[in-house]
C-alpha positions as CSV (number, residue, x, y, z in Angstrom):
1,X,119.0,74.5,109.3
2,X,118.6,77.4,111.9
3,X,121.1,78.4,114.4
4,X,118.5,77.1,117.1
5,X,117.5,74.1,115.5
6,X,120.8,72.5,115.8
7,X,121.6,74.0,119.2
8,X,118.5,71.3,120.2
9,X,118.0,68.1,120.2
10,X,115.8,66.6,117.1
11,X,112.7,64.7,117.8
12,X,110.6,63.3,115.4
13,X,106.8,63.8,115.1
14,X,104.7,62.4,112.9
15,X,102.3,64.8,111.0
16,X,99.2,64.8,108.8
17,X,98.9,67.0,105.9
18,X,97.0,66.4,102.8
19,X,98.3,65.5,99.5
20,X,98.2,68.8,98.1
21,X,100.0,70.3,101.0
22,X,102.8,67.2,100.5
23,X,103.4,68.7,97.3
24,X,103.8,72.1,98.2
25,X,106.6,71.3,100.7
26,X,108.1,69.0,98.8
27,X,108.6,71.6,95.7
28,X,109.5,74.4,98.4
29,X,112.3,71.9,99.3
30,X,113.5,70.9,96.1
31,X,113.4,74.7,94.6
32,X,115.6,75.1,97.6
33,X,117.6,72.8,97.9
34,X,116.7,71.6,101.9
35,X,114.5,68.9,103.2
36,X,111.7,68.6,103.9
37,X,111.6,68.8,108.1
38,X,113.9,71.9,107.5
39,X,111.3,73.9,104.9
40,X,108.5,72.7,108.0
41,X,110.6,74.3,110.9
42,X,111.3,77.4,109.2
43,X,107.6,78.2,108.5
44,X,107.1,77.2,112.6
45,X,109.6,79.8,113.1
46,X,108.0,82.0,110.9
47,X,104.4,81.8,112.2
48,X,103.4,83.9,115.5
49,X,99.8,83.9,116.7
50,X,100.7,87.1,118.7
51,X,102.0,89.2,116.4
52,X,98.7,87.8,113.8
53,X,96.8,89.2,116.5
54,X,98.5,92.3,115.8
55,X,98.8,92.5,112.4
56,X,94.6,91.6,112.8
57,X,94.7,94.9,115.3
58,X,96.5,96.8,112.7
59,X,94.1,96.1,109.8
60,X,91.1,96.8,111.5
61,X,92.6,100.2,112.5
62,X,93.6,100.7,108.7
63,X,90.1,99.7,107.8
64,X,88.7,102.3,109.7
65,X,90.5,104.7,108.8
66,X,90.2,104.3,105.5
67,X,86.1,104.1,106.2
68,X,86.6,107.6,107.5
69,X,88.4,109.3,104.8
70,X,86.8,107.8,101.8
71,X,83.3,109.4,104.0
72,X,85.2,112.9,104.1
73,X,86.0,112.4,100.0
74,X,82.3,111.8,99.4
75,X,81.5,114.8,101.8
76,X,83.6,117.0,100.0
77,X,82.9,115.8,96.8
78,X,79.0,116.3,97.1
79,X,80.0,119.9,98.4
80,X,82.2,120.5,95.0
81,X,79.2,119.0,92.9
82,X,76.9,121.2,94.8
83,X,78.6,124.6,94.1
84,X,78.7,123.8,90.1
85,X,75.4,123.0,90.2
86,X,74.8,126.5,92.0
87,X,77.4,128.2,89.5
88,X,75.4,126.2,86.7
89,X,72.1,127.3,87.9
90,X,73.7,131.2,87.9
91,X,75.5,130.8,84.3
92,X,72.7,129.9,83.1
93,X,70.4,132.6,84.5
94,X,72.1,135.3,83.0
């Protein structure tokens, strides 16, 4: 159990998860070796909707990035294809 999760006081709250998800937990807690509450409040303390916004922020900047070099590749690679076919062209003229 975390450092803060035993400084608090414990309540206990009902949840709803499908069966599937039941499982899941219940295998995460067994491989580990914790319960089941405890495998639940360490992926609440592991989730943070602010920094998913930023991770979200992050991607699209990547994305866009990578949008712009792949078009400077092509750019350059059209101008590489165009010089051989312009050396080609003279090769073969002569």
């Amino acid at each position: 159990m975390s450092d803060s999760a035993r400084q608090e006081t414990m309540l206990r709250k009902p949840i709803l998860m499908p069966p599937s998800m039941i499982n899941k937990v219940d295998e995460i807690a067994r491989n580990r070796k914790v319960s089941f509450a405890e495998v639940v409040r360490e992926a609440v303390n592991a989730f943070d909707g602010d920094r998913s916004m930023e991770d979200e922020a992050l991607l699209e900047a990547l994305a866009e990035t990578m949008i712009k070099t792949t078009q400077e590749v092509v750019e350059k690679i059209d101008a590489v294809e165009k010089r051989l076919d312009e050396t080609h062209a003279l090769l073969e003229a002569q």
